[in-house]
N, C-alpha and C positions, 0 to 999 in steps of 0.2 A: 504494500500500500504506500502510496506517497504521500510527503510530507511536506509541510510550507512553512517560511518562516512569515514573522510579523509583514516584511515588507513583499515576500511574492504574494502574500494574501492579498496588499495592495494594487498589487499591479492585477491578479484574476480581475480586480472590481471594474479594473478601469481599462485592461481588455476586453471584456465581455460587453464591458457598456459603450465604449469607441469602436471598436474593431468588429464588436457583432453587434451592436447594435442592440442591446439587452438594456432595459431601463432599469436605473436603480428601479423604482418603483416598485420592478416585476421582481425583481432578486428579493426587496425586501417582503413582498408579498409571498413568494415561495417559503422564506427562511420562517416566516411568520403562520404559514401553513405547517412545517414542518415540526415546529416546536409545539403549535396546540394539536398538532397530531399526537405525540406522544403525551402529553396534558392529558388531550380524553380519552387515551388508550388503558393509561396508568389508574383512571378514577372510573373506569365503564362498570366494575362491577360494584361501586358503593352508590348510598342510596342519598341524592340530596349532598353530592361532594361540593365544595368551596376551593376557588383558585385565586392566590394572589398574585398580581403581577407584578414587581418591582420594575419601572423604565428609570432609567437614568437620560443623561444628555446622548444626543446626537442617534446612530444607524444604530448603535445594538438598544439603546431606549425605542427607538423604531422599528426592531424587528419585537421590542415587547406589545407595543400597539398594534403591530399587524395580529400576533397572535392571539390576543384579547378581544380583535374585532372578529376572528374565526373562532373563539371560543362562544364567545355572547351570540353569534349566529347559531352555533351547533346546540345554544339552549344551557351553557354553562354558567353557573354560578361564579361571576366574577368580582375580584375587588382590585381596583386598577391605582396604584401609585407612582405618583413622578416626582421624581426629586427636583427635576428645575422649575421656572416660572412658564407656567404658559406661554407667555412671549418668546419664551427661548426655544421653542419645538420651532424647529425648521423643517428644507425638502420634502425627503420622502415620507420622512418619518412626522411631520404637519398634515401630508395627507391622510395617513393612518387615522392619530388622532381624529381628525374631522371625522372620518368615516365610523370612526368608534360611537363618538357623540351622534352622531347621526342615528348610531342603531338604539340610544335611551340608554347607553353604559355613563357610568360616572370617573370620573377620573382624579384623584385628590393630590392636591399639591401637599406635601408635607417635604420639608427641609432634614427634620427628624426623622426616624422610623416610629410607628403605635410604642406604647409601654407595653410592658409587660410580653405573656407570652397569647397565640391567636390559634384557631384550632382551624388551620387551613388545610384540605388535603394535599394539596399541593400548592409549592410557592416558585415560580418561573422568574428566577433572578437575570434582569436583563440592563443588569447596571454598566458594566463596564464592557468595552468589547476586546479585542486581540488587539486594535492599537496603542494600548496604553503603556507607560513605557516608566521607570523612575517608583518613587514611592507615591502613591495614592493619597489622594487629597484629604484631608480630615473632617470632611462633611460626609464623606462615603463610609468611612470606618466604622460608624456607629451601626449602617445600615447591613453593613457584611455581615459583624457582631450581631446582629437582628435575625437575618436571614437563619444563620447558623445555630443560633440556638433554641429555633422554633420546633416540635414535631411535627415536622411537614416531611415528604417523599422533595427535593429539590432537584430542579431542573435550568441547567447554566444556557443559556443563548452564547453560540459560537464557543466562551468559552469562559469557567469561572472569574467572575469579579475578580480583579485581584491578582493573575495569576501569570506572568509574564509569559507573553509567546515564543519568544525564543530562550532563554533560561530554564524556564521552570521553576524560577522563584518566586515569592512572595515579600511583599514590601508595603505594611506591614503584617496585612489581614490578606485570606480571601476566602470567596464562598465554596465552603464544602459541599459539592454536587455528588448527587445520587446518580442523576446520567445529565450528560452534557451531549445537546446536538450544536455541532460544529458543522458549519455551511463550506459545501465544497468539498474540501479535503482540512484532515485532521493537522491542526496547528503543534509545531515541534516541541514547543513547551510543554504540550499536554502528556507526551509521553518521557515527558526525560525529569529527573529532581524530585519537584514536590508534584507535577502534573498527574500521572497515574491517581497518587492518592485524592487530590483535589477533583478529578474529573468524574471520578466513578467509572460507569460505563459509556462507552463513546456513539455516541449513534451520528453518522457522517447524512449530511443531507444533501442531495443534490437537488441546487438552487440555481440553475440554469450555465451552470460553467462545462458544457462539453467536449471535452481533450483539448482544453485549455494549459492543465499542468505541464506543458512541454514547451507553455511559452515565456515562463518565469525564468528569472536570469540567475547567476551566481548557483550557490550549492544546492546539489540533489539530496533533500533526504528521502527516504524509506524507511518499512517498516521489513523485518525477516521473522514470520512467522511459522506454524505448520504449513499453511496451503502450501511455502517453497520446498518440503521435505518430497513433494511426489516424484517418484522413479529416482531416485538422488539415490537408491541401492538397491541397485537390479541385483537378481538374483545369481547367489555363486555359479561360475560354471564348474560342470560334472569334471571336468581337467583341472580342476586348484591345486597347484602348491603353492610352494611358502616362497618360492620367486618370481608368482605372479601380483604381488601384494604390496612390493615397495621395500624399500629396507632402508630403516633411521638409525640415525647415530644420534647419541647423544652424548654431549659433552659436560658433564656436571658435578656436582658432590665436590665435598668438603670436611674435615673433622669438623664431626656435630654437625654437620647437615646430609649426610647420607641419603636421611627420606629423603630430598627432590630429588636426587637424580633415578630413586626407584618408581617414584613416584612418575614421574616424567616418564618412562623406559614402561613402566607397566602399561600408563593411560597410552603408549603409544600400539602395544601389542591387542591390546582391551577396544583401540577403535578399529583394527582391521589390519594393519602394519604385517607382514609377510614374516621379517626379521628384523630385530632390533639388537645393536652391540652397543655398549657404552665404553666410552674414553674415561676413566678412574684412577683416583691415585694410585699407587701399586699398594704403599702403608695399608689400604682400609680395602684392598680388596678381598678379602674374606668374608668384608662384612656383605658386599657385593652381592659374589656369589652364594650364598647362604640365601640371600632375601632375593635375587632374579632370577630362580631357577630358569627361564626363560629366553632369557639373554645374555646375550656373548659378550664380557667381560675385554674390555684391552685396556691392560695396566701400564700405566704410566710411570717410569719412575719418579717419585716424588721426597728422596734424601731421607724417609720417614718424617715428613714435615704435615700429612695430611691435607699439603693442595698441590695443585697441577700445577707444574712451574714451565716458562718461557723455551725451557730444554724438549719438554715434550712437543713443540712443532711440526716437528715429521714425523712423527706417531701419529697426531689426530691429525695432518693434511692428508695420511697415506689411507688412513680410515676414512675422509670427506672424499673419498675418491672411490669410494666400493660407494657409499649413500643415496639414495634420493631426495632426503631432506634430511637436517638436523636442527636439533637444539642445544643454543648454548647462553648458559647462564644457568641455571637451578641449583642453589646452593656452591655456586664453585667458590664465594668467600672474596674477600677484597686485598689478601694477599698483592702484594706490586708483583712478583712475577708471575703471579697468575694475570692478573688484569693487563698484563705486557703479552701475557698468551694472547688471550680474548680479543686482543685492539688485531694483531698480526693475523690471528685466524681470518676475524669475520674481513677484514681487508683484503683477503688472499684467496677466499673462499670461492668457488665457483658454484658450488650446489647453492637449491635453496636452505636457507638461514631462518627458525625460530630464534629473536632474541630477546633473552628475556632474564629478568631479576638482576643477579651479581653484573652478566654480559652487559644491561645498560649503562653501568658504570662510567666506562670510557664519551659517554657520548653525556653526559651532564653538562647543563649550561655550555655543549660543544657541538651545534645544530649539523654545522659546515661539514664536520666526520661521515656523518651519515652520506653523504657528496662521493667519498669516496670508494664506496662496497658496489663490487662489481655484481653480484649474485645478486637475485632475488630474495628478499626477503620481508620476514614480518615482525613490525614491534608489540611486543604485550603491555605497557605500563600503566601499571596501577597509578591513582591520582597521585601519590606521595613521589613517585620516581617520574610524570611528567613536568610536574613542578619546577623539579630540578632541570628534567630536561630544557625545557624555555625558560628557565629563571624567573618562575611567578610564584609569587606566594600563594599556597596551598586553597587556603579560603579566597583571595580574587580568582585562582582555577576554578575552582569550583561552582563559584560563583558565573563563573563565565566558560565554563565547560564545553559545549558546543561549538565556540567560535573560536577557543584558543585553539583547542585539538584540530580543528578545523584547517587553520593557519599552517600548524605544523603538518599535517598531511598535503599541502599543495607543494609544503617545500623537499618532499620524500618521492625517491622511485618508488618504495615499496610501501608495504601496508601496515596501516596503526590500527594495532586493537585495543583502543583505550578503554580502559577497564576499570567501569564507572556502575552506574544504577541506574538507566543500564548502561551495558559493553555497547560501543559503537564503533563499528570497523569502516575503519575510514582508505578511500584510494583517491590521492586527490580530492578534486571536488564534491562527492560522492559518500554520504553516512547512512549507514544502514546499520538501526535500530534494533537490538535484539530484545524478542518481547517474553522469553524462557530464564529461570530461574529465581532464585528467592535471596533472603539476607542470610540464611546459612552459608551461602557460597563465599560469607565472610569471615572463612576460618584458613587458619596457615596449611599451606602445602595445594588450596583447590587452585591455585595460578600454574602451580608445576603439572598436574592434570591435564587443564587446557593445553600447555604447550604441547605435552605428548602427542594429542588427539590433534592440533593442526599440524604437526609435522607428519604424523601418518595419513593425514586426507591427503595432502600435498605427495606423499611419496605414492599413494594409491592414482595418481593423476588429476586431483584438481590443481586450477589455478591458484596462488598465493590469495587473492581476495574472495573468489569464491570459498575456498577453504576455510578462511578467517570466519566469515556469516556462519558456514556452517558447521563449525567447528566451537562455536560460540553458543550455539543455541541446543548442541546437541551435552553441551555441561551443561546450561543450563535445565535442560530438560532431563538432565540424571540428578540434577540437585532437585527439581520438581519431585522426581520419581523418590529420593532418600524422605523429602519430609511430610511426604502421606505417611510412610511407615515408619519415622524417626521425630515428626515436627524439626522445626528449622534449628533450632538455639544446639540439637547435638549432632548437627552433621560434622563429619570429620571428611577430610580427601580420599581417603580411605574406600567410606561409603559412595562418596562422587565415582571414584574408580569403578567400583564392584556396580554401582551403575547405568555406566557408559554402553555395554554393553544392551542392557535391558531397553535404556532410548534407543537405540539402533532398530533392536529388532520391530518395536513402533514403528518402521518406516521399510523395512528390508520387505 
């Protein structure tokens, strides 16, 4: 599904009504259909239901009046509020209005919201719409605060009060919506930060924008849902070995951090991977072998120091050279001749490249490095290690998540899977939304998982971005699968692992 930011929602309004010829009017009249459709869909089986409508200023206070004027026709009990002056209702949204009054609806100007709490079945919040931008005026806050802690079923016009469209933030209220119809196509905000929780469910309306989305400028978002898992894994053929499947290396581990590299090494055999060796210090390979029965062990000498030193070079380039894909970074530690390894590998590298955790190191606050890897590859970073990577403070990232990652993806050959709430895998221009997993997937060791599982899609034959989407949604959707049987708070990577498998066959 596609996505818009604040300003292509702009430009559909003003394509559709230049270029085709669509009158606001008609738009606001659709949007206003569309909204008291779900009104009296949601109150059809009570008896004697009450709707309130909150309008605010300007086209989404106008698509509350359009609505209001299709409720008081279909025979609804309405109670109509606007927060500005009569005199300030313009355009489309002055026709509304009139045609409201016209039908013997009443329309109350209050400034405030009623005291107290009002026994409305539903309350159709149409205060703010997707253009608002900065912190919220202090005349509206009281009315959010209202909406919100009424017992009403609550329904947002385009998009919660409140609720920044490209962010996902809130600044400093907004209305907590049970379903939200969004006109068009669904606004970016709504799915990324605080948007999910704030929007409830989505119901997209088509209000006369047809295969419009292809004429808005700058970045592509999407959504990666099921509907993309169909025929994405045909059926084994009756000839399978284990060298029809791809074979990953992995480059990892560390004294005291062992689990990533098994972890990594397992999720890669667990999503389909043919054969898997890992590059290890030779000190801790015991512990290796013991725990991957599975996979092929190449020990590295490491002086008994427990990390991979700069000497190991022609050992793992001799190994990136049997591969399809690898990973490096999962626990290999911040040691200097390690991270002297790491800089020389991925520089030298021809295969594709997961890189991820300790591997980011070398490229912190050092954009320009990533300039010079010849091989295809993919970045993992969790918000704390993008931060670094562009030298933003953790909370303005965050805060601005979308457009930083953003940035940094136009300046990358290869592909960012920044790894957020959610993961968005970004190629260039290009963000696609993953709409699988839960806050469990917020435990150590579920990022070395992932890596395993996109280096084995990619050794199995997908492309680096294809893989990323679906490599993304398929932990996600093994973290789904642990906390029906585990709830979230005791997932371990462990159970993600033991998982990965179970998501697959979902779709095999």
């Amino acid at each position: 599904m596609r996505l818009v930011s604040k300003s292509q929602a702009k430009e559909l309004d003003a394509f559709a009504m230049k270029k085709r010829g669509i009158s606001g009017e008609l738009l606001m009249k659709n949007a206003g259909r569309a909204i008291a459709g779900l009104a009296f869909e949601l109150t059809a089986s009570e008896l004697n239901p009450t709707i309130a409508v909150i309008c605010g200023k300007g086209n989404n206070g106008g698509d509350g009046f359009s609505a209001s004027w299709f409720l008081k026709k279909w025979g609804r009990d309405i109670h109509v509020f606007s927060m500005g002056e009569e005199s300030t209702i313009k355009g489309d949204a002055k026709h509304f209005y009139s045609e409201l009054k016209e039908c013997g609806a009443s329309v109350k100007f209050n400034k405030r919201p009623p005291s107290g709490l009002s026994s409305f079945s539903v309350i159709i919040d149409a205060v703010l719409g997707s253009g608002v931008k900065g912190k919220i005026r202090p005349d509206i806050t009281p009315w959010i605060q209202w909406i919100n802690k009424q017992d009403s079923r609550i329904i947002s016009a385009d998009i919660p009060s409140g609720l920044d469209a490209d962010k996902g933030s809130i600044n400093p209220s907004c209305v907590q919506a049970d379903k939200t119809v969004t006109m068009g196509l669904p606004k970016l905000g709504m799915l990324i930060h605080k948007g999910p929780e704030m929007s409830g469910e989505i119901v997209t309306a088509d209000i006369g924008f047809p295969n419009l989305q292809e004429n808005v400028n700058r970045d592509h978002w999407s959504l990666f849902d099921a509907s993309k898992m169909k025929d994405v894994f045909p059926p084994l053929p009756k000839n399978n070995t284990k060298h029809s499947h791809g074979n990953v290396l992995i480059i990892a581990g560390s004294k005291g951090m062992t689990g990533a590299a098994i972890l990594a090494a397992m999720a890669a055999l667990r999503s389909g991977a043919g054969l898997v060796k890992a590059c290890v210090p030779e000190s801790l390979n015991p512990i290796f072998e013991m725990k991957m029965t599975e996979v092929m062990t190449i020990p590295c000498e490491d002086k008994n120091t427990g990390f991979l030193q700069l000497e190991n070079f022609d050992t793992v380039m001799d190994a990136l050279n049997w591969c399809d894909a690898a990973v490096m970074g999962p626990g290999l530690g911040t040691d200097r001749s390690t991270q002297a390894l790491v800089k020389e590998v991925i520089l030298s590298s021809k295969k594709p490249l997961i890189i991820d955790a300790d591997a980011l190191r070398p490229f912190f606050g050092n954009i320009r490095l990533f300039s010079k890897i010849k091989a295809p590859f993919v970045i993992t970073p969790h918000c704390g290690e993008l931060s670094k990577i562009l030298k933003l403070d953790r909370l303005h990232l965050e805060e601005n998540f979308p457009k930083s990652a953003s940035k940094l993806s136009e300046k990358l050959s290869g592909i960012l899977v920044a790894k957020n709430a959610p993961t968005i895998s970004f190629k260039k221009k290009k963000g696609v939304i993953n709409t699988s997993g839960n806050p469990g997937l917020g435990s150590g060791g579920t990022g070395d998982v992932l890596s395993g599982i996109l280096a084995s899609l990619i050794a199995q034959g997908s492309d680096p971005f294809s893989a990323s989407q679906l490599g993304v949604y398929l932990h996600g959707k093994a973290a789904d699968i642990c906390s029906k049987e585990l709830g979230e708070r005791g997932i371990r990577a462990s159970d993600v692992l033991h998982a990965v498998p179970k998501a697959i066959a979902l779709y095999e």
